[in-house]
N, C-alpha and C positions, 0 to 999 in steps of 0.2 A: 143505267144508273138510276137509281129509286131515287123521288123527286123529296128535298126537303123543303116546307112553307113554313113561312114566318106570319106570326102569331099578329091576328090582328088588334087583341089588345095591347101588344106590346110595341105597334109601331104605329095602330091607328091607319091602316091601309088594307085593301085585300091581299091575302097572300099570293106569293111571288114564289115561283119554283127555282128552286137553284138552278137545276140543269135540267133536261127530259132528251128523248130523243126529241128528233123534228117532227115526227106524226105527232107528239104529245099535245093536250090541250094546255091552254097555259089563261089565267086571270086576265078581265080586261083592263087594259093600260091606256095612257090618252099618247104613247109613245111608241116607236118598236124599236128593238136594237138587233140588225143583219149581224149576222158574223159569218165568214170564211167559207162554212158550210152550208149557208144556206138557213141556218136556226133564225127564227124571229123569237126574241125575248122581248113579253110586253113588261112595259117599267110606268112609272110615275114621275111624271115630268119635273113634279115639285121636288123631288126625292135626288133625282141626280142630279138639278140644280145646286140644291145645298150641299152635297157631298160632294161638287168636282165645279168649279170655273170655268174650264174647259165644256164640261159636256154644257154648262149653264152658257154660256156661249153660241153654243150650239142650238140648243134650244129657242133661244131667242130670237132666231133668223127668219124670217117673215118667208112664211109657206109661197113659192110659186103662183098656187091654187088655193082656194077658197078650201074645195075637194082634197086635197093633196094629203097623203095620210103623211103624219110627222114619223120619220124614221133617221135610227143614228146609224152609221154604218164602222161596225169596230172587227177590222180585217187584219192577216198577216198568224192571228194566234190561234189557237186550238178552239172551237164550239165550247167546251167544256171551261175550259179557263176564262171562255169573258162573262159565262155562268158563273160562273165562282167570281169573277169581278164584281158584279152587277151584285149577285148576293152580301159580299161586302160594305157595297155602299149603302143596301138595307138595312147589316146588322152590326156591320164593324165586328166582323169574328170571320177566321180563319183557321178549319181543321190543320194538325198536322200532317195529312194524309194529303190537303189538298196542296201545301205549302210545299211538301216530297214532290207532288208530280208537275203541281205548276206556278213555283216558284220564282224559276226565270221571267216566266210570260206576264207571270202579276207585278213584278215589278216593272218589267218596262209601260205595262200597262197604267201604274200607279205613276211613273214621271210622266207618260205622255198627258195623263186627264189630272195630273197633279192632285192627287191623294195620300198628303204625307204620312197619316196616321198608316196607309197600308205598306207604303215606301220603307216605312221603320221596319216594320212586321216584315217584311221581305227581304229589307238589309238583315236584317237579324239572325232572321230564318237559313239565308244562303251561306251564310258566314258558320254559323252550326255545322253546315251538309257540303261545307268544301273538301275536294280530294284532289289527287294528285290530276285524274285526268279531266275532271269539270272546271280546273281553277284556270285555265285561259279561256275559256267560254264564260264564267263567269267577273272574271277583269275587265273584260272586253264588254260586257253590260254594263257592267260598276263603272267603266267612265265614260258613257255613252249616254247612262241613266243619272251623272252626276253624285253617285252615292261614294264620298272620299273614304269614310269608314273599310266599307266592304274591299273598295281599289286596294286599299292601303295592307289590307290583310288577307288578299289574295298577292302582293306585291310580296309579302313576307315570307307565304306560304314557295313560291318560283323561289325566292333567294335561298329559303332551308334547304330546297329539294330541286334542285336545278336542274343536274343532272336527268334523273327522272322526268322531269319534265317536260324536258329536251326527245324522249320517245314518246311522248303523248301526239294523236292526232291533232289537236288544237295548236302546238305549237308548229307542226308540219304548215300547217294552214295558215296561222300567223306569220310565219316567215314568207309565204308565196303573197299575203294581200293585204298582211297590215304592217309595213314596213316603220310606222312611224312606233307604231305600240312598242314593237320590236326592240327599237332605239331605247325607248322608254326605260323596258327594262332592264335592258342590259346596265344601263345609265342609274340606273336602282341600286344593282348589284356591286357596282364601279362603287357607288357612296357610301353603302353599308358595309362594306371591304375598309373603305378609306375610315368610316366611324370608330371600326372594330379597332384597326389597327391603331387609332387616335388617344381611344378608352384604354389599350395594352399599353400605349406607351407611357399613359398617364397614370397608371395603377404602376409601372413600375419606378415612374422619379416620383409619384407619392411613396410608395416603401423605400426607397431613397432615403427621402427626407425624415420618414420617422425611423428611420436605424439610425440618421447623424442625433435626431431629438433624446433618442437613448442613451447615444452613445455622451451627450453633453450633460444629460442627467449622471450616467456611471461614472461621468468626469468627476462630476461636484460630491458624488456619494462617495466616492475613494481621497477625492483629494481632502474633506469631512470629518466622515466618518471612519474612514478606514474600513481596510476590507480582508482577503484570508493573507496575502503578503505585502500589500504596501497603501501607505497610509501616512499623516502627517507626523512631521519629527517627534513630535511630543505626544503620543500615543500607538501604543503599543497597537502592531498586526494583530488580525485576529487569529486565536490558536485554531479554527478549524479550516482545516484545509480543503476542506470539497467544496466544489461551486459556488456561487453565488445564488441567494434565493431571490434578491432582488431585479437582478438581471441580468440577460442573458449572453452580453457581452463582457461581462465585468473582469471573468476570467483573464481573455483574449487582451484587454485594456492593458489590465496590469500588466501581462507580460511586454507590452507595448511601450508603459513606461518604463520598467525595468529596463528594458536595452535602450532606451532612448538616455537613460540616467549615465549607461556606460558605455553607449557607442563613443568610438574613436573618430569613425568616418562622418559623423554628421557634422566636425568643424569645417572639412572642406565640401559639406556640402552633397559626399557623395553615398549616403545611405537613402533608400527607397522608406524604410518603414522610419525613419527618422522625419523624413519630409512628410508623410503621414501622419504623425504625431503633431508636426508642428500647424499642419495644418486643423488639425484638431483642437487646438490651443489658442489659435489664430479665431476659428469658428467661436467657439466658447468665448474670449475676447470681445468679439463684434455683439453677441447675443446680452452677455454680465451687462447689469445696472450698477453694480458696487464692486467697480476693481480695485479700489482703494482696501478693499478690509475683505477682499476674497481670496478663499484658501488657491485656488487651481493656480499654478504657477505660470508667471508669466500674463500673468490675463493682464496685468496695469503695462508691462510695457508692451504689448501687441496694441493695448486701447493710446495709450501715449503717441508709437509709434504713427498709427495710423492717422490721429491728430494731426500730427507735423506734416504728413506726406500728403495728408486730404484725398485721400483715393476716391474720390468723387465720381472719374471717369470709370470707377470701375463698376458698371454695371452689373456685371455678370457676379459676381459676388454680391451687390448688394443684392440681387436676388434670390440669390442662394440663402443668407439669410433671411430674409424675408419669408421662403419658403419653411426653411425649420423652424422659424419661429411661430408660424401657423400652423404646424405638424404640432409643435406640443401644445400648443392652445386646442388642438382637436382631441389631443390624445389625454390631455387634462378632463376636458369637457365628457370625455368617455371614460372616462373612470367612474365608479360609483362613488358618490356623494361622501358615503361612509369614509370609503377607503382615501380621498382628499383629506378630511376632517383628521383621519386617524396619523396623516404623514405630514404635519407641519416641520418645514424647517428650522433645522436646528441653529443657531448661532454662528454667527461667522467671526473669524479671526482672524489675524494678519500671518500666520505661520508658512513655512512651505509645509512639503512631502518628502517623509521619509525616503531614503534612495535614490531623488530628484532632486538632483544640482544643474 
């Protein structure tokens, strides 16, 4: 490995060889750092004290001997990588080539001598260069080294890709000796399972609630204004017969009210799309400010009704509106500004609806 030195006008020390082999010569240091192999790296005492606690620590410890030459002993990692440590504490920079080969080693090496600016720079770095079969070797650092980031998105990485996973050496090896990791994540997978499903079931009683928000809008818009066949007594259907532009249930409505206008079976009660309607009627009711002078029929005695009865205990409906009634304050609030401005409501009247007796 060809030796890089740092600049002594730029750090105000003689230069320091990043790496060399062990015959190399290397600058004199009033320190040595052992590593693994046998490498002596001479350093500057003043230099890893400011850049690490730990090694500052160390440092401080009153020599045996008068003679005793000051040495730190940083074991367990590669020669090369506590080169590349030690170079960092000089310059605070870190190749991407060396971050490729000893990324794991520098990070644990950054929690052990506590060097957060490199801790970053190695959460960062491993979180880029995760794959399927490094990501239980590197979870298994991540929370050993305290890095919640890195845990958390190696944690994600096992949940997308479990399966696969599950044939990596790492996890053969985690299941034989780290039983508790193991729990861990299974216990991961169990909660992002339960979230998903939580989020699914929430996105479908919110569209729930904004199809009732529409569906009480196309209420007021028919029982109003009138729409392609039914509409208040005192104004004419509209002549065109295709769809509705306004909305998407309008069609479906009317034919809703039409049979509800001429069901037989809803006096005893026993028609399904009747009981639909009425609770439609009933919803719209609980929601109206002004059932005194509003078109939708029935709104004053559902609100009367329910007056007298005090349905207080009924929770479950009160939260039902509750819900649509924040479904169209959302669905309001998302509409463009314009399009509010351009649809003020028209005048209300005490009329019924054509059809609907």
């Amino acid at each position: 490995m060809s030796p890089n030195n740092l600049s002594d006008e730029a750090y105000g020390h003689p230069p320091l060889l990043a790496a060399a082999e062990p015959t190399g010569e290397f600058p004199d240091g009033d320190v040595q750092i052992i590593t693994s192999g046998g490498l002596r790296i001479p350093a500057h005492a003043s230099i890893l004290a400011s850049a690490s606690p730990v090694l500052e620590s160390v440092i401080d410890r009153p020599l045996k001997h008068r003679s005793s030459e000051r040495t730190i002993q940083i074991l367990g990692v590669p020669c090369d990588a506590v080169a590349v440590f030690v170079r960092f504490l000089y310059s605070s920079r870190c190749t991407e080539e060396e971050m490729e080969k000893y990324g794991i080693h520098l990070l644990a090496l950054s929690h052990v001598y506590l060097v957060p600016l490199l801790k970053q720079r190695c959460t960062k770095g491993l979180a880029q260069r995760l794959t399927i079969e490094n990501v239980v070797d590197v979870l298994q650092l991540g929370r050993l080294c305290d890095a919640p980031d890195l845990y958390l998105k190696c944690m994600n990485l096992v949940y997308k890709n479990f399966k696969a996973v599950e044939s990596t050496e790492g996890w053969k090896f985690l299941q034989n000796h780290d039983y508790l990791l193991e729990l861990q994540i299974l216990q991961f997978i169990d909660e992002a399972e339960s979230r998903k499903r939580r989020t699914r079931r929430h996105r479908e009683e919110q569209s729930l609630y904004l199809q009732l928000s529409e569906a009480m809008d196309c209420l007021e818009h028919i029982c109003t204004e009138g729409c392609t066949s039914v509409g208040p007594y005192d104004m004419e259907a509209g002549k065109h017969k295709g769809p509705c532009s306004k909305f998407s249930t309008c069609r479906g409505l009317q034919l809703l009210i039409q049979h509800f206008a001429t069901c037989k079976k809803r006096v005893n009660g026993g028609c399904t799309r009747c009981k639909r309607m009425c609770q439609l009627l009933k919803l719209h009711s609980s929601i109206c400010e002004q059932p005194d002078v509003c078109k939708v029929p029935l709104c004053r005695q559902f609100k009367l009704k329910a007056h007298q009865e005090r349905r207080g205990h009924d929770s479950r409906w009160k939260l039902l509106v509750r819900k649509v009634v924040s479904a169209r304050a959302i669905s309001s609030l998302s509409m463009p500004k314009r399009k509010r401005e351009e649809e003020p409501r028209e005048a209300i009247d005490s009329h019924g609806i054509r059809n609907f007796r």
